[in-house]
C-alpha positions in Angstrom: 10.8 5.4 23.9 14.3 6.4 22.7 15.4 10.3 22.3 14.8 11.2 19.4 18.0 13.1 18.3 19.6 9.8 19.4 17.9 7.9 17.2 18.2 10.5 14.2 22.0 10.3 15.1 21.8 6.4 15.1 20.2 6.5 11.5 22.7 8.8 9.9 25.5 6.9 11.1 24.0 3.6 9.8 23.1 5.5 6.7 26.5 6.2 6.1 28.0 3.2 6.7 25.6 1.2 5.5 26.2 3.5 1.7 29.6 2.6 1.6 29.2 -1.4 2.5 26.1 -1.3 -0.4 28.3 -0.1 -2.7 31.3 -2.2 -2.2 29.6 -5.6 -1.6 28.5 -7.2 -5.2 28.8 -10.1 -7.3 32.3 -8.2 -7.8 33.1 -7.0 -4.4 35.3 -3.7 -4.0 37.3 -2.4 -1.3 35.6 -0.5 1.3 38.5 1.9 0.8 38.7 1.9 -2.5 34.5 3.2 -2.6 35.6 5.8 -0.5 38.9 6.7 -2.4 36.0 7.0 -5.1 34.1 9.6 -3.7 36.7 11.5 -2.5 38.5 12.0 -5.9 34.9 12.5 -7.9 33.7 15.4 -5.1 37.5 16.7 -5.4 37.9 16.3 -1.6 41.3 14.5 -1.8 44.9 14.7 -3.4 45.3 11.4 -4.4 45.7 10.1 -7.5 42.6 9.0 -9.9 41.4 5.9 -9.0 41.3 2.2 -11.2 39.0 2.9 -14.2 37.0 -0.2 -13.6 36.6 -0.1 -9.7 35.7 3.7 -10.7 32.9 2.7 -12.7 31.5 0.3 -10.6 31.3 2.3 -7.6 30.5 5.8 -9.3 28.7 4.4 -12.6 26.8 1.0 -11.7 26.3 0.8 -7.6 26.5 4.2 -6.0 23.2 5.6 -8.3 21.6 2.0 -7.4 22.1 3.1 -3.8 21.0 6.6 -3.5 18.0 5.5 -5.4 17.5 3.1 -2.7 17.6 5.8 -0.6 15.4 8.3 -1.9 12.6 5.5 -2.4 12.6 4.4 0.6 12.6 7.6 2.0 9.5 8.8 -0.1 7.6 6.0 0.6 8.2 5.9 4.2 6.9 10.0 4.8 3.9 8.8 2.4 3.6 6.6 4.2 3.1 8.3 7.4 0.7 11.0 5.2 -1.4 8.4 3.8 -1.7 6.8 7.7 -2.9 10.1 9.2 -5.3 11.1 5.8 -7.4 8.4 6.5 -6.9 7.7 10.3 -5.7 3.6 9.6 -2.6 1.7 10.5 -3.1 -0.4 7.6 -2.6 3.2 4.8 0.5 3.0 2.9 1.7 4.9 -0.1 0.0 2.3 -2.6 -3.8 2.6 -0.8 -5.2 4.8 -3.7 -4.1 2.9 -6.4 -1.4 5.1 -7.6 1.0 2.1 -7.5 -1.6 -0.4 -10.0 -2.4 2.5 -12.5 1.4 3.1 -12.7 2.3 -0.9 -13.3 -0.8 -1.1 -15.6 0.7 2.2 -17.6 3.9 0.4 -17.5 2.7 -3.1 -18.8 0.8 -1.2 -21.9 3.9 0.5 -22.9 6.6 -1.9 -22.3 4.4 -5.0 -23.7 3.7 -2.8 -27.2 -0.1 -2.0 -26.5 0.0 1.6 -26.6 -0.1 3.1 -30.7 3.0 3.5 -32.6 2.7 7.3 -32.8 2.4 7.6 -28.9 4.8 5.1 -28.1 7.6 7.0 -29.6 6.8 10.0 -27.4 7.1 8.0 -24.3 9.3 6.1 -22.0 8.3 3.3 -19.5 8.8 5.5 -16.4 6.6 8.5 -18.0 4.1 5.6 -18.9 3.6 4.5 -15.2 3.7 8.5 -14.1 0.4 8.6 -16.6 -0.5 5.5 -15.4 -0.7 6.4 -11.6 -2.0 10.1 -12.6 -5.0 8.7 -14.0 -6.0 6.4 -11.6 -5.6 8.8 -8.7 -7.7 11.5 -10.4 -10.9 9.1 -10.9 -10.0 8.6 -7.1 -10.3 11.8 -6.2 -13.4 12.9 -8.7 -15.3 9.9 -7.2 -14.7 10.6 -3.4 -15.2 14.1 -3.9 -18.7 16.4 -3.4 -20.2 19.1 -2.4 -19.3 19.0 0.7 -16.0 18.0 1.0 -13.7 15.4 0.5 -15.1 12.1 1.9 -12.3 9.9 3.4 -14.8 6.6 3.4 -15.6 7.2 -0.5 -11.9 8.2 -0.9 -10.5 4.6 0.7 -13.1 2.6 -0.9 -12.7 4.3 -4.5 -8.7 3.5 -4.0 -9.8 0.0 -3.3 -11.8 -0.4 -6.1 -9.4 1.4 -8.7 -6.5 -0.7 -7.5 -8.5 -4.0 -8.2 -9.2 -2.8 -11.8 -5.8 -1.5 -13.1 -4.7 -5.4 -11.5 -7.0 -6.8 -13.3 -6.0 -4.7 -16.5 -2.1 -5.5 -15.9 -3.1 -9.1 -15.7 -5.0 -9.6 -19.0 -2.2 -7.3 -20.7 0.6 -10.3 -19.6 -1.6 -13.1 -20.0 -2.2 -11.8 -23.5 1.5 -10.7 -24.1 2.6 -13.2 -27.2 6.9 -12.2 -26.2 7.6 -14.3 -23.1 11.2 -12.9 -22.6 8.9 -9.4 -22.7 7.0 -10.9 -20.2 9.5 -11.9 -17.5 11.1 -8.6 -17.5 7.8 -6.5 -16.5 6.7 -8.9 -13.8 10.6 -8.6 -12.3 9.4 -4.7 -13.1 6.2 -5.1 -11.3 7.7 -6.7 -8.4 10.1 -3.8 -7.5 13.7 -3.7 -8.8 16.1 -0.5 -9.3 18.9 -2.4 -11.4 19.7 0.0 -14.5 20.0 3.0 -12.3 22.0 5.8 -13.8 22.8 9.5 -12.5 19.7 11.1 -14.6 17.3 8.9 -13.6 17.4 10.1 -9.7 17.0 13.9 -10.5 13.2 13.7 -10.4 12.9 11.6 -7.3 15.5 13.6 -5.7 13.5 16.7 -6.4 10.1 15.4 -5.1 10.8 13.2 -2.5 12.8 16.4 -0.9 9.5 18.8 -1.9 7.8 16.3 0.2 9.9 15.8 3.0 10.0 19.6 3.5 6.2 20.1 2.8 5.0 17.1 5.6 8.1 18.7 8.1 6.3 22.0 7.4 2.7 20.6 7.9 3.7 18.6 11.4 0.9 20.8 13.5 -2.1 20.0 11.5 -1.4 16.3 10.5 -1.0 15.9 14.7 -4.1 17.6 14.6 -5.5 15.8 12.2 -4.4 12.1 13.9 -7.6 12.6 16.4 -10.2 13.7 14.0 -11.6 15.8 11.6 -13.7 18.0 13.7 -10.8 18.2 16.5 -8.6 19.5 14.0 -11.1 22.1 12.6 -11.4 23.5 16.3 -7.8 24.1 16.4 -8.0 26.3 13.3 -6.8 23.3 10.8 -7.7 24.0 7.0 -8.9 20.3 7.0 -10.5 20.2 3.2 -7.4 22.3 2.1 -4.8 19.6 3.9 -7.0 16.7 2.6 -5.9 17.8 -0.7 -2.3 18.6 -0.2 -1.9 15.0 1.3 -3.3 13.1 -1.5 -1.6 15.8 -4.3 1.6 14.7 -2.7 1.4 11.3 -2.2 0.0 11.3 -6.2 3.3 13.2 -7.0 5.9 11.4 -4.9 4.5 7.8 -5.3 3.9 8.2 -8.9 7.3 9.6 -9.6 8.9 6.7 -7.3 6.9 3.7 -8.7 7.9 4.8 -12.3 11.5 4.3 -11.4 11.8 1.5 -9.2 8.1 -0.6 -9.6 6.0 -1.4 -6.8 8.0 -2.1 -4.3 5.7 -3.2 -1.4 5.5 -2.7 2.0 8.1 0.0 2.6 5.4 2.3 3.7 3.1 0.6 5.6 6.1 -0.9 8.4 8.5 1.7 8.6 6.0 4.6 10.3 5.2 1.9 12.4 8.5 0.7 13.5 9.7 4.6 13.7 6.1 5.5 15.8 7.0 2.7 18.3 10.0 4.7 19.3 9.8 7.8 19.2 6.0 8.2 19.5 3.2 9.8 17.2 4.1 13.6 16.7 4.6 14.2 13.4 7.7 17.0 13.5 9.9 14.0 14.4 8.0 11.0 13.1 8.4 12.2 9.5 12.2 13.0 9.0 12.9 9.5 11.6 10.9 7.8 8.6 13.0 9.1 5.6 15.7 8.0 7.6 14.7 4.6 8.3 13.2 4.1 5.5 16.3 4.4 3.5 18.2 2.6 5.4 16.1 -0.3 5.1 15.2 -0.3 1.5 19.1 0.6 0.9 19.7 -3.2 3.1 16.6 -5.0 1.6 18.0 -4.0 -1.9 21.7 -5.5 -1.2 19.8 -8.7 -0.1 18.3 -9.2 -3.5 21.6 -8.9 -5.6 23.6 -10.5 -3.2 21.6 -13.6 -1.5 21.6 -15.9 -4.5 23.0 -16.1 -7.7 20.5 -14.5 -9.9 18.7 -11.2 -8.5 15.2 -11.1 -6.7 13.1 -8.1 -7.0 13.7 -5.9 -4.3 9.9 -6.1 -3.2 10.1 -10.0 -2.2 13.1 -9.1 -0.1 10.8 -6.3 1.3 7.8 -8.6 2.2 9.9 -11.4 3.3 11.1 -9.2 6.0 9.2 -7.0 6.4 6.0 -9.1 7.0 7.4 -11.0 10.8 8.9 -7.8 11.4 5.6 -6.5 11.3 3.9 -9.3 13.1 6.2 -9.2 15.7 5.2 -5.3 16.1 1.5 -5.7 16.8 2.4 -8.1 19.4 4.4 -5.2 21.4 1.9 -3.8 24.1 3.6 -0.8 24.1 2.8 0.1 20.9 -0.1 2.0 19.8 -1.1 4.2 16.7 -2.6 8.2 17.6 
């Protein structure tokens, strides 16, 4: 086990460094003092003159949104992550278990491929498309799990199962039937996970929600402990358990919806990260869940450099994701120190 303030010190230092090499390594790279000549002059923490206009707008227009959005997604999908592991008491959860993530491509793939009517197209954009898109399939989720009794977490894994299959199979007839090829390329690179196009009013949403949920799992750290040994457990130690069933899955439907519609599905983020950050520090939750943000961005900010940088045309960021995250996570499991509850 490693202290956990050392490790939260480690992170921010690595965070920090690792935002100014993101944003000065490129198909054009920039200095690493120019990046931070940048930021100094657009915060108005330094005397210096104004920078180059074009090294300015690569490092404050085109790369530095890129990699805060890296950041915040990673982030989000890391703590949901961590909530959708203790919701439903499996290693396996992860951000995209109640199909959130394949109602919000499926919402996407309508919209962007022309199938949605004239009249509603013009009041929508592709990211408020998936947001509709992941809402709806994550309230079907939640009417069908739910009765008289309670929230069943059984009905609630199988229903996410089952509703993630069907928007699939909806987003694959839409781009097998899809008669504009070039169309079609760009929402499978979509679907994959990619955060190219970022500008500075795309991240106000996800910065707002991902920090409503960091602060609302930091604040619920005692019941989701509680919560990690069992439903009856936690109901003898005074734990609202129906009430924090529905938080849980309300936030996940909020921060994952609102993440997916600006970056794709971008896979396994939230499934290895708890894991990797439970392994070291261990399984309470009041340091498990900001260690995660942290990680979590730091690795999604690295996995997204690897996909603009490792070859000459750019991968979606979810490949990267899966390609490393998949031995990492193999390698993991083997560790007999490592356990989950």
């Amino acid at each position: 086990m490693i202290r956990p303030s050392v490790l939260a010190g480690g992170l921010v230092v690595a965070l920090s460094v690792s935002l100014g090499m993101a944003v000065a390594l490129g198909s054009t790279s920039v200095a690493l003092g120019d990046v931070y000549h940048v930021l100094a002059y657009r915060l108005g923490w330094t005397s210096l003159g104004a920078p180059e206009g074009t090294v300015e707008r690569i490092v404050w227009d085109l790369r530095l949104p890129r990699v805060l959005a890296a950041m915040l997604v990673g982030g989000g999908l890391s703590i949901i992550g961590v909530a959708m592991q203790t919701l439903v008491r499996n290693p396996l959860a992860e951000p995209y278990l109640l199909g959130i993530s394949s109602g919000a491509s499926a919402g996407a793939s309508l919209f962007y491929l022309g199938f949605f009517p004239a009249l509603v197209a013009r009041t929508l954009s592709m990211p408020i498309a998936a947001f509709l898109g992941g809402l709806l399939a994550i309230s079907i989720v939640y009417l069908v799990a739910r009765d008289r009794s309670g929230l069943s977490v059984a009905r609630l894994l199988l229903a996410g199962v089952a509703m993630s299959a069907l928007m699939a199979s909806i987003t694959s007839f839409i781009t097998l039937a899809s008669p504009e090829p070039d169309k079609l390329r760009a929402i499978l690179f979509w679907l994959l996970g990619s955060l190219s196009g970022m500008r500075w009013e795309m991240l106000i949403a996800p910065t707002l929600v991902t920090t409503f949920g960091l602060v609302v799992l930091i604040g619920l750290a005692r019941p989701l402990d509680a919560m990690l040994v069992g439903e009856e457990p936690a109901q003898s130690l005074g734990v609202r358990v129906e009430w924090a069933k529905r938080a849980l899955i309300g936030l996940a439907a909020l921060v994952t919806g609102t993440l997916v519609a600006i970056s794709g599905a971008i896979g396994f983020v939230g499934l290895i990260v708890p894991h990797a950050v439970r392994l070291l520090v261990g399984v309470p939750h009041r340091r498990l869940v900001p260690l995660s943000f942290l990680a979590g961005a730091l690795f999604l900010v690295w996995a997204d450099l690897v996909a603009r940088s490792a070859l000459p045309t750019e991968l979606p960021v979810g490949v990267v994701t899966a390609l490393c995250g998949v031995p990492f996570f193999l390698i993991l499991l083997r560790q007999s120190a490592y356990r989950f509850g």
